[in-house]
C-alpha positions in Angstrom: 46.7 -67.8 -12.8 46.4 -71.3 -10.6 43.9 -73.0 -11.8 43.4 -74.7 -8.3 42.2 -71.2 -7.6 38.9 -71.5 -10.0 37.6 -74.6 -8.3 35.7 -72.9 -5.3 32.3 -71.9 -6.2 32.0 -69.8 -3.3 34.9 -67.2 -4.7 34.5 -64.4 -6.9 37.1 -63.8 -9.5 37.7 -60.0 -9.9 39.0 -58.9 -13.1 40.9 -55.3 -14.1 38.4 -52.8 -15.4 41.4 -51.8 -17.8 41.2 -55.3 -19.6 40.2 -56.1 -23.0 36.3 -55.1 -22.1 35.2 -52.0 -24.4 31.6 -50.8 -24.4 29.7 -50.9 -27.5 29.3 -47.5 -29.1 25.9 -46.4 -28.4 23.1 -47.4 -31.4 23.3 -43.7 -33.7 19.8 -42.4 -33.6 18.2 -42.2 -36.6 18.9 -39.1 -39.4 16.7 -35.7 -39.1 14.3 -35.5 -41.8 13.3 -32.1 -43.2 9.8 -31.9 -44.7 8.5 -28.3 -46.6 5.1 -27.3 -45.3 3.7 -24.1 -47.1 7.6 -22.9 -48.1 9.1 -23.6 -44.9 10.9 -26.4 -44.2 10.3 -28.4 -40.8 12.4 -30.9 -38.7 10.8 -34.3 -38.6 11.8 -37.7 -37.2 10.7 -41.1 -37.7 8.8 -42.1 -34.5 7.2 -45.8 -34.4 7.8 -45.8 -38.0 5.4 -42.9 -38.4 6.8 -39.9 -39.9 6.6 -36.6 -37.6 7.3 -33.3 -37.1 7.7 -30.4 -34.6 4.5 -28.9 -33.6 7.0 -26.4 -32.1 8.4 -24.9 -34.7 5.4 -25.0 -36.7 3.6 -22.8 -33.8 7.3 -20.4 -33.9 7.0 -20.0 -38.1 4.3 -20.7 -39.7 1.5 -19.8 -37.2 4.0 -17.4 -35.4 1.3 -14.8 -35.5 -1.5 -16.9 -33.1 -0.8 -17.8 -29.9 -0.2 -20.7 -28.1 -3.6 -21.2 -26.9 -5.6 -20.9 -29.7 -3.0 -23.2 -31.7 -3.9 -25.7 -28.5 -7.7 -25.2 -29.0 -7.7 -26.0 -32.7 -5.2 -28.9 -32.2 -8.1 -30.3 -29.9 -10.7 -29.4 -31.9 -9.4 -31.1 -35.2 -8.5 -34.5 -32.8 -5.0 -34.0 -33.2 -2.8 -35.5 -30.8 0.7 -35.3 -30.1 3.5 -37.5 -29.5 5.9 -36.2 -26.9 9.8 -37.1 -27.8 12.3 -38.6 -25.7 15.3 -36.8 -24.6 17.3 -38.2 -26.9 15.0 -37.4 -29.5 14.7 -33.5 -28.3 18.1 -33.5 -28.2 18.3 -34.2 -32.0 15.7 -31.3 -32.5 17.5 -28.8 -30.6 20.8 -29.6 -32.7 18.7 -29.3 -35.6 17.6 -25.8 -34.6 13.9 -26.4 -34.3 13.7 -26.5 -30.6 15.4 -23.5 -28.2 18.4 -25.0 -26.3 16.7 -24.6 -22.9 13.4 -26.3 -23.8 12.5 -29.3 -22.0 9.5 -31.1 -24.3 8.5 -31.1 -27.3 5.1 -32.5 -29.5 5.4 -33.6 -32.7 2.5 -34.5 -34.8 2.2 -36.7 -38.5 2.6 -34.8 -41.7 -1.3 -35.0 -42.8 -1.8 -33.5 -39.2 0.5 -30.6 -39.5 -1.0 -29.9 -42.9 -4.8 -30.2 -41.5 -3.3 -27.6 -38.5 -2.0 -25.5 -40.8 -4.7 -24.8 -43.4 -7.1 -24.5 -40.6 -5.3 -21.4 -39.7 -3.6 -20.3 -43.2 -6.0 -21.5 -46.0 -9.1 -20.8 -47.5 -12.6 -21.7 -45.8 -14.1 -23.5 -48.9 -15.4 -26.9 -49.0 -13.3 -29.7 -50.7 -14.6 -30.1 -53.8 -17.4 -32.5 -54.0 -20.2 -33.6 -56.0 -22.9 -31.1 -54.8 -25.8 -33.7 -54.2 -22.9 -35.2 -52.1 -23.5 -36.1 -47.7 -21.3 -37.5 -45.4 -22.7 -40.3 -43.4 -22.3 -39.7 -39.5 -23.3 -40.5 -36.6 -22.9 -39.4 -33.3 -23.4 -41.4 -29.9 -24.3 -38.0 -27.1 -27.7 -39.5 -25.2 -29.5 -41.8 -27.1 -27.3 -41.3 -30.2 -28.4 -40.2 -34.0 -27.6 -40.6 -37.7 -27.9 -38.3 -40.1 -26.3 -36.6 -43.4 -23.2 -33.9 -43.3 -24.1 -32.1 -46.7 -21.2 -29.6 -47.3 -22.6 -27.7 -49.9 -24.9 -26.6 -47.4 -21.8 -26.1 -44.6 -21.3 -22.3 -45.0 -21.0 -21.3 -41.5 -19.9 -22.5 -38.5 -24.1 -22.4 -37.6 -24.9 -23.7 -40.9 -28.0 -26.0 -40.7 -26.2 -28.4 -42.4 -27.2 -32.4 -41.1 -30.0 -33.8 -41.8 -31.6 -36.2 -39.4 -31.8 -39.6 -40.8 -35.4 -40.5 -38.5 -37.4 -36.9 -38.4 -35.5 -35.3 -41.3 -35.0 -31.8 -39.9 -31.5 -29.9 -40.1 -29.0 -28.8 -37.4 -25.8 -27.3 -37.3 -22.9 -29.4 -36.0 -23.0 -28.1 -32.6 -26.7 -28.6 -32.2 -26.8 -32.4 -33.6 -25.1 -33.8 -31.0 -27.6 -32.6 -29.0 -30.1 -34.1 -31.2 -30.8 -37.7 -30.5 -33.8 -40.6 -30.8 -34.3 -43.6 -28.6 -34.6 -46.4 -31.1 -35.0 -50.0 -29.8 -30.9 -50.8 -29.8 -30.1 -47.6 -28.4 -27.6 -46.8 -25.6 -28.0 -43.3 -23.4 -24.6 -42.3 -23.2 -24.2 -39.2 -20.7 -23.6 -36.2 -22.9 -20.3 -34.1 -22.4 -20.6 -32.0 -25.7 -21.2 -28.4 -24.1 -18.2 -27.2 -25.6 -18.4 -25.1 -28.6 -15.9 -26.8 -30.6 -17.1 -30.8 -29.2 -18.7 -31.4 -32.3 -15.6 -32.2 -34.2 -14.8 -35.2 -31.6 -18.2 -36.7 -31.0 -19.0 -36.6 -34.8 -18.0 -39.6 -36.8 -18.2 -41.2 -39.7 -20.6 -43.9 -39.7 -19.1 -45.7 -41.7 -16.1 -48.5 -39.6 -13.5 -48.8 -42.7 -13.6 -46.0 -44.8 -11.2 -44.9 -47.8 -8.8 -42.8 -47.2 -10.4 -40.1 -49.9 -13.5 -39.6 -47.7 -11.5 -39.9 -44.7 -9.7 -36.7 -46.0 -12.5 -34.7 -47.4 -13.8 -35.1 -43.7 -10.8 -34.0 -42.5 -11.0 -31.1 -44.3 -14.9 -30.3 -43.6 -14.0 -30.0 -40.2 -11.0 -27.8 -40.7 -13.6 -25.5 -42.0 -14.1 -22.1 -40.0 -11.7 -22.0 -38.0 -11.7 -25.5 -36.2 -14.3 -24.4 -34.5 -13.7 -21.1 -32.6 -16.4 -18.0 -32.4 -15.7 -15.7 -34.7 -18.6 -13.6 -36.1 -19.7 -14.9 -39.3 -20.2 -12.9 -42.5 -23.7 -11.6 -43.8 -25.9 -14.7 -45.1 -25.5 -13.0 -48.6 -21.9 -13.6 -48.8 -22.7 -17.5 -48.3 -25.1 -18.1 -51.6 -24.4 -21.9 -52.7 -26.6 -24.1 -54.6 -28.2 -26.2 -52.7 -29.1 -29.6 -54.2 -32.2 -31.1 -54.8 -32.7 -34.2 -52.6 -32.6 -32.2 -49.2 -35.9 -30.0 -50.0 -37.8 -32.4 -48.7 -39.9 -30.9 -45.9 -39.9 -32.3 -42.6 -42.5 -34.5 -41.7 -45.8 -33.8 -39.6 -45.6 -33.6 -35.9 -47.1 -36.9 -35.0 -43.9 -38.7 -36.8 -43.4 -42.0 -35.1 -40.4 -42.4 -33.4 -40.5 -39.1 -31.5 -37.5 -37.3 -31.2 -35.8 -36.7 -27.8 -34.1 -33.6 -29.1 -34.2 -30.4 -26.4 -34.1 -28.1 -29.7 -36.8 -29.7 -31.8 -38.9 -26.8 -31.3 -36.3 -23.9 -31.0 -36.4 -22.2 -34.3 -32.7 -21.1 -34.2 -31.1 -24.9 -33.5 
């Protein structure tokens, strides 16, 4: 080639598409993991370095027998969200065989999830096992907020007066405690949106910022309890006997408590 030829800026040198230029081989995605969740094993991959696996195929096998909208409704209700894969990823899924050939998307949720999904719908609705003078700690932030204990040996229905108001000391059931709230000095009215039947479950915390991942579990599992959530009728109150421990027989107090509560319920004998 004439080298005189390279000295004008204002050219452009064209070279054959048949040279020595090969495209790089594409970056292989990463292997299919297989991970066995009550006896049947499931398709995960690794997604932001988490660990997950198809929602899909744990809807078409192990909870093949519910359909898709009440596997959708407890998803929700337990605060399980999904991570939709790429193409490239759903590709890998539908070579694997957990995803049809002409699906177009795909969820996949972490391993503690699909495990939390699953016994919501396949295991037992027992409390973890806890000490039985044992509460949770929560707190909720619906109008002016509230505090209060989650005792699960007292959690034996999905109406179970179970929380016990940390300022007036009376009991709720979940979905009536977020209803429940007092207007101490530092409070903040948030505008409630808990009318749902199975809100509880997302408006409920843990007060607690940083806890371990043991308790963080156990309350996993409390609110897995009954069936995330949905209406079903519950069983005859004699089929529920539990002990119920001694430090929550304290009475309520007397009407004229300070810090009056704000509570729509307070005087509705079935909240």
């Amino acid at each position: 080639m004439d080298k005189a030829h390279l000295s004008s800026p204002s050219e452009i040198i064209m070279t054959n598409s048949t040279g020595s230029y090969q495209q790089e081989p594409l970056t292989p995605p990463r292997p299919v993991g297989q991970v066995i969740l009550y006896g049947v094993p499931i398709v995960s991959l690794v997604i932001d370095n988490n660990e997950r696996l198809c929602l899909a195929q744990i809807s078409n096998t192990l909870l093949k027998n519910y359909s898709y909208n009440e596997i959708h409704n407890r998803r929700v209700a337990l605060g399980i969200t999904c991570v939709q894969c790429t193409p490239v990823q759903l590709e890998i899924l539908r070579r694997a065989g957990a995803m049809p050939i002409s699906s177009r998307r795909c969820g996949m949720i972490t391993k503690r999830e699909a495990e939390r999904l699953c016994k919501s719908f396949l295991g037992e609705n027992s409390p973890p096992k806890l000490p039985d003078n044992f509460a949770f700690d929560v707190t909720h932030e619906c109008a002016w907020g509230c505090r209060g204990n989650f005792i699960p040996a007292r959690y034996n229905s999905s109406r179970a007066k179970c929380i016990k108001c940390s300022f007036c000391n009376m009991y709720f059931s979940p979905n009536k405690f977020i209803f429940h709230s007092h207007r101490t000095p530092d409070a903040k009215y948030t505008q409630p949106d808990a009318a749902n039947f199975n809100s509880w479950r997302r408006h409920l915390k843990l007060t607690d910022k940083h806890p371990a991942d043991e308790l963080v579990y156990a309350w996993e599992d409390v609110k897995a309890m009954f069936n995330g959530g949905s209406r079903k009728r519950a069983l005859p109150s004699s089929c529920f006997m539990t002990s119920v421990p001694t430090f929550i027989s304290t009475p309520p107090p007397p009407p004229h408590s300070l810090n009056p509560c704000t509570c729509r319920h307070r005087n509705d004998p079935h909240a």
